[in-house]
N, C-alpha and C positions, 0 to 999 in steps of 0.2 A: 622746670626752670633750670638753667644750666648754669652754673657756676663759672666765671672766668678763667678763675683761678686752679682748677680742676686738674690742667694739662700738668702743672708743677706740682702733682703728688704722683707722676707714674700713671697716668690713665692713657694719656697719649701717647705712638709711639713716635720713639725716634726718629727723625728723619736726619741724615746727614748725606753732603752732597760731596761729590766723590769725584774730580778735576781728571781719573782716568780709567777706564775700563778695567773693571776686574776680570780673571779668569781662573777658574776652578783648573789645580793639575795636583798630582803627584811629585814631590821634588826632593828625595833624600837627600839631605843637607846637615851640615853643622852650623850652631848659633854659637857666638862667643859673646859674651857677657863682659864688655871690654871694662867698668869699673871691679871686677873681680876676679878678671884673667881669669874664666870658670864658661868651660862649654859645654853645650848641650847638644848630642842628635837628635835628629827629628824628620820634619817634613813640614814641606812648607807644602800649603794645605787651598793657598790663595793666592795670585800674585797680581799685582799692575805694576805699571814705571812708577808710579810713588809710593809703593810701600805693599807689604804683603801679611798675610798670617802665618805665621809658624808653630805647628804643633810638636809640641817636644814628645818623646817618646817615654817619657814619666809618666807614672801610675794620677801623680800629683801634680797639680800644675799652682807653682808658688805666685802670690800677685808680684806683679812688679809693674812700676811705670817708672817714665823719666829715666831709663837706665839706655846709653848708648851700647850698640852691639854690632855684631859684624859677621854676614853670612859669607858661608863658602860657598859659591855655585861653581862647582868644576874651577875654571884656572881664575873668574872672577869673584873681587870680594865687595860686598854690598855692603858702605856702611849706613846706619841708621839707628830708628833709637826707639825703645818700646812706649808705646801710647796708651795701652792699654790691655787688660790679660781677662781674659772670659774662660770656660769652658773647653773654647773651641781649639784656645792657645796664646800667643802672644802676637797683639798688634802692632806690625812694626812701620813707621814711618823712614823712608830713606831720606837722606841728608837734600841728596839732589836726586830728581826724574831720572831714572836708566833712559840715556840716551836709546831712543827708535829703534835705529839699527841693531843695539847691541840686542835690545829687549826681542826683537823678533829674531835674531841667531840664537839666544837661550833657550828662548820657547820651541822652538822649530821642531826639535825632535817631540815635542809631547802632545800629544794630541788634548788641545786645550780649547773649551769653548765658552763665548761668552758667560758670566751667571747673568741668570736674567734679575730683571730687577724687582727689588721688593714692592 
């Protein structure tokens, strides 16, 4: 017999739908932590136009959500705001989509490919 109720103690996973393509790259980057004026190196670990992961280069990765921040990509700055912090790093949603254009001149130089899907 199966329980209804089941999926709301963690037995189900996750599913979350995802409005733009992610892609796996390598991205030396700074995170700035704009309610702290407090920045971190790292690498960003995940990217699409709405939002990316970022892994700091700490041993420790502190939780944090709801905190706006601001990456350096070379001469652009991405703002947005952390959603969410795992393991992997910090989830960050951007304010607004990286315009098309711009999104495909960042990536250009990195050899970036689809993640496939879970």
């Amino acid at each position: 017999m199966k329980l209804p109720f089941a999926n709301r103690f963690g037995r189900g996973a996750k599913r979350v739908n995802r409005s733009f393509v992610r892609f796996r790259c390598e991205v030396d980057t700074e995170l700035m932590l704009l309610d702290r004026v407090m920045s971190y190196e790292g690498r960003i670990i995940d990217i699409s136009r709405g939002g990316a992961l970022f892994r700091p280069k700490l041993a420790y990765i502190m939780r944090r959500a709801n905190v706006p921040v601001c990456i350096q990509w070379g001469s652009e700055e991405l703002f947005g705001q952390i959603v969410g912090t795992s393991p992997a790093g910090f989830s960050i949603r951007f304010e607004q989509p990286i315009d098309e254009e711009l999104f495909d001149e960042l990536t250009a130089p990195l050899r970036v490919t689809p993640k496939a899907a879970a």
